[in-house]
DRENDO-1510 file (C-alpha; in Angstrom, 1 decimal, always signed):
<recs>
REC; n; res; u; v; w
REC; 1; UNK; +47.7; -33.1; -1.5 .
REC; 2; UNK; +44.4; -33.2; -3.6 .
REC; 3; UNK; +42.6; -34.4; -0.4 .
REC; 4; UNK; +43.8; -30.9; +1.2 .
REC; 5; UNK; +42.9; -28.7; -1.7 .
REC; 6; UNK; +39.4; -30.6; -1.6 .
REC; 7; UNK; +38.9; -30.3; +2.2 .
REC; 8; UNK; +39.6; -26.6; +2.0 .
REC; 9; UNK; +37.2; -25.8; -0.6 .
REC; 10; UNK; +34.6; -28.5; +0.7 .
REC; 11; UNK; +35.1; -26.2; +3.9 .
REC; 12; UNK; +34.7; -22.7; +1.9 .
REC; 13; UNK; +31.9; -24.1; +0.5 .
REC; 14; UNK; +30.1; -24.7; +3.8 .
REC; 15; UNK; +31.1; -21.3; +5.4 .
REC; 16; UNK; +29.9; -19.9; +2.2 .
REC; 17; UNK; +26.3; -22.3; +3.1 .
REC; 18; UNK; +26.0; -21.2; +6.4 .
REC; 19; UNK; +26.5; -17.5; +5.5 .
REC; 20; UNK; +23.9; -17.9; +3.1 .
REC; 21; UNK; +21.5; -19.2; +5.6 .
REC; 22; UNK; +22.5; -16.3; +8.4 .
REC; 23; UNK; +21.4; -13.5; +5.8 .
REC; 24; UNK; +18.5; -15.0; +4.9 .
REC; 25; UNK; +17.7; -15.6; +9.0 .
REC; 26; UNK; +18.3; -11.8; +9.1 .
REC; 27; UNK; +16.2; -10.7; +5.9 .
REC; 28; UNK; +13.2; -12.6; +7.6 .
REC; 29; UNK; +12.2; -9.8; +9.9 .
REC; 30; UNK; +12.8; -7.3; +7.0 .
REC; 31; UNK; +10.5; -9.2; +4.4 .
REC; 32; UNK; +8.0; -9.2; +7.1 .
REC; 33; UNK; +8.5; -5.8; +7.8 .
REC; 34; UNK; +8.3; -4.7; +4.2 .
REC; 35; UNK; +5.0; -6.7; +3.8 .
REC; 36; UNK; +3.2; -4.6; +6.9 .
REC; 37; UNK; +4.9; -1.6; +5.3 .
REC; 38; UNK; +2.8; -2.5; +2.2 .
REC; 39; UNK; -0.3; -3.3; +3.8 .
REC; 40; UNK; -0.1; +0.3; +4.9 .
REC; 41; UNK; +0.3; +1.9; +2.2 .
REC; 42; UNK; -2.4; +0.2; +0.9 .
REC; 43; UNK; -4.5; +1.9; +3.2 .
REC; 44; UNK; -3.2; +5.2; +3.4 .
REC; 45; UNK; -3.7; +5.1; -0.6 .
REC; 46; UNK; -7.7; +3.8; +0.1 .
REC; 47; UNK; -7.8; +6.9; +2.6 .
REC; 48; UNK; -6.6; +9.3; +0.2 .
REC; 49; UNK; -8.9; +8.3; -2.5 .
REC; 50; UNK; -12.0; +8.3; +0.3 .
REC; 51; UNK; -10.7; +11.8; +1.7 .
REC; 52; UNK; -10.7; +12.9; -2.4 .
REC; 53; UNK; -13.9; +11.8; -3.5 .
REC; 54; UNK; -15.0; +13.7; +0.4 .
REC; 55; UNK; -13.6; +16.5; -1.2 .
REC; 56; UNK; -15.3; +16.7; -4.7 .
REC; 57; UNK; -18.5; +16.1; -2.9 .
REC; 58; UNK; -18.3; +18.9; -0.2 .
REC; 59; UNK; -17.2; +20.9; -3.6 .
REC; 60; UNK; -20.2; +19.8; -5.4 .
REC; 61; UNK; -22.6; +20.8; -2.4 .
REC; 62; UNK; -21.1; +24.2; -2.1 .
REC; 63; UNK; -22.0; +24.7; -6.2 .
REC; 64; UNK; -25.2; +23.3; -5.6 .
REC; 65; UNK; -26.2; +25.4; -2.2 .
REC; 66; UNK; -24.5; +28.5; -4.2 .
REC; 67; UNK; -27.0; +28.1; -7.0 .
REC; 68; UNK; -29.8; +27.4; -4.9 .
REC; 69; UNK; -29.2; +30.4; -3.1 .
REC; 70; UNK; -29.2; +32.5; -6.4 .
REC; 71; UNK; -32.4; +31.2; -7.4 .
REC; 72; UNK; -33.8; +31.9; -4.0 .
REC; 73; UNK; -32.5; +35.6; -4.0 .
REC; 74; UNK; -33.8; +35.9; -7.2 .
REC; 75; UNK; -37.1; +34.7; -5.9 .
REC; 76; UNK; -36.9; +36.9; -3.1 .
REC; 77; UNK; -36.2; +40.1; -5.1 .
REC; 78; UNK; -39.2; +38.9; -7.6 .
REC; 79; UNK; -41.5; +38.9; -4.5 .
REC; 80; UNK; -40.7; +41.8; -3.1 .
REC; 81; UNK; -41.3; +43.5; -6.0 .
REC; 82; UNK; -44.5; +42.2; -6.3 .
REC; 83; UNK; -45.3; +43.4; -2.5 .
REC; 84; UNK; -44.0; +46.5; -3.2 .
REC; 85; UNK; -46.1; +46.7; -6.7 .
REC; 86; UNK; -49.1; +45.6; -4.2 .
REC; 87; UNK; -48.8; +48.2; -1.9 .
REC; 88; UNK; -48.5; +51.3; -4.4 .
</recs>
């Protein structure tokens, strides 16, 4: 009777095992998948920091080619007034 009672769980045991080893056979693809998953949002992460840093520097030329053309309006107004002093 104790042989029984040991075969049967000896038995549970190894369906147990080889369920076990079937989930972990179907995780594979999954853990690869997550790793490519990863990889990508790597990049997309790089690309957003690149497209950012893009973007403060096209912001930092517009300031820059705004202030430039202040000082060259002012210089324009300053010579102009000098012509137009010149020619009275």
């Amino acid at each position: 009777m104790e042989f029984i009672i040991i075969i049967v769980h000896l038995q549970g045991i190894t369906q147990t095992a080889e369920q076990r080893h079937q989930l972990i056979k179907r995780m594979e693809p999954l853990i690869e998948e997550n790793e490519k998953l990863k990889e990508a949002m790597k990049l997309v992460e790089k690309n957003i920091q690149r497209t950012q840093r893009e973007r403060d520097l096209a912001e930092s030329n517009s300031r820059d080619l705004e202030y430039q053309k202040g000082i060259l309006s002012e210089q324009l107004a300053a010579a102009f007034e000098q012509l137009r002093g010149k020619s009275e």
